[in-house]
C-alpha positions as CSV (number, residue, x, y, z in Angstrom):
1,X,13.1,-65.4,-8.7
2,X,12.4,-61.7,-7.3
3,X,9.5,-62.9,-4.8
4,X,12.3,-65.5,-3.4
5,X,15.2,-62.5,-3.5
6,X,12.5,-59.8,-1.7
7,X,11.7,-63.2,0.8
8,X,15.6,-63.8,0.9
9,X,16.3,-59.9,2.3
10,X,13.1,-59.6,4.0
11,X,13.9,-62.6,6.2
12,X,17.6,-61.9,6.8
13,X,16.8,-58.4,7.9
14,X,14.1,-59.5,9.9
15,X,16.7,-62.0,11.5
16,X,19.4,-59.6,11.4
17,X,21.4,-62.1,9.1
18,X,23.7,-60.3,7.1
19,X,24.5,-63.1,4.9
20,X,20.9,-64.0,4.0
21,X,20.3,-60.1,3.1
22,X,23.2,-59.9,1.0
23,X,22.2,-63.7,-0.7
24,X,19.0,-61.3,-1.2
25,X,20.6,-58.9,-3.0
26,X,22.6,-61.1,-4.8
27,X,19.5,-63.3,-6.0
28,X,18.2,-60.3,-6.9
29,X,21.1,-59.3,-9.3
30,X,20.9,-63.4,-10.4
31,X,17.3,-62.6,-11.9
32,X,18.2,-59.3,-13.4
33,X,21.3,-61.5,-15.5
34,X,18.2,-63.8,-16.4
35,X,15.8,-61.7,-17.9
36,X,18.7,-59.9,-19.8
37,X,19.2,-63.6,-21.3
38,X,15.5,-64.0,-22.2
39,X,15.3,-60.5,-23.6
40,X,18.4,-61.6,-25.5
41,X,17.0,-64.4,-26.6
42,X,13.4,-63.2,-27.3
43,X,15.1,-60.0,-29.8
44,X,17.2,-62.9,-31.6
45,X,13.5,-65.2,-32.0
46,X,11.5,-61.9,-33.2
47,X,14.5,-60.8,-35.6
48,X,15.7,-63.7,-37.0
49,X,19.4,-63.3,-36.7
50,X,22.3,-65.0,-35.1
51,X,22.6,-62.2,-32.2
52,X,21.3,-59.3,-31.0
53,X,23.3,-57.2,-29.7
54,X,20.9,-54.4,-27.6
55,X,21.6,-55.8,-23.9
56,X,25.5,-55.6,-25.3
57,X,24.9,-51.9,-26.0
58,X,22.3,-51.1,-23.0
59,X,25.3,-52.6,-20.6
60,X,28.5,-51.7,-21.8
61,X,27.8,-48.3,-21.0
């Protein structure tokens, strides 16, 4: 998902498309929210609980 969010803003600024950059950026942020969810879900595998609340505390500021 980040090589097609790099390919995303490296194509619209290369066309001078503002929308494709900024679907870029927004990919970009799309893959971030993922891996949070696997981390997530990879701390609640390894531990053995219900939740796991570290990207709740690493993000709420």
């Amino acid at each position: 998902m980040f090589a097609l969010a790099r390919g995303k803003a490296h194509t619209g600024a290369a066309l001078d498309n503002p929308v494709l950059t900024t679907e870029g950026r927004v990919t970009l942020i799309d893959g971030l929210l993922a891996a949070a969810v696997l981390l997530g879900l990879l701390l609640n595998s390894l531990a053995g609980r219900r939740h796991a609340s570290l990207p709740v505390v690493l993000f709420s500021g």
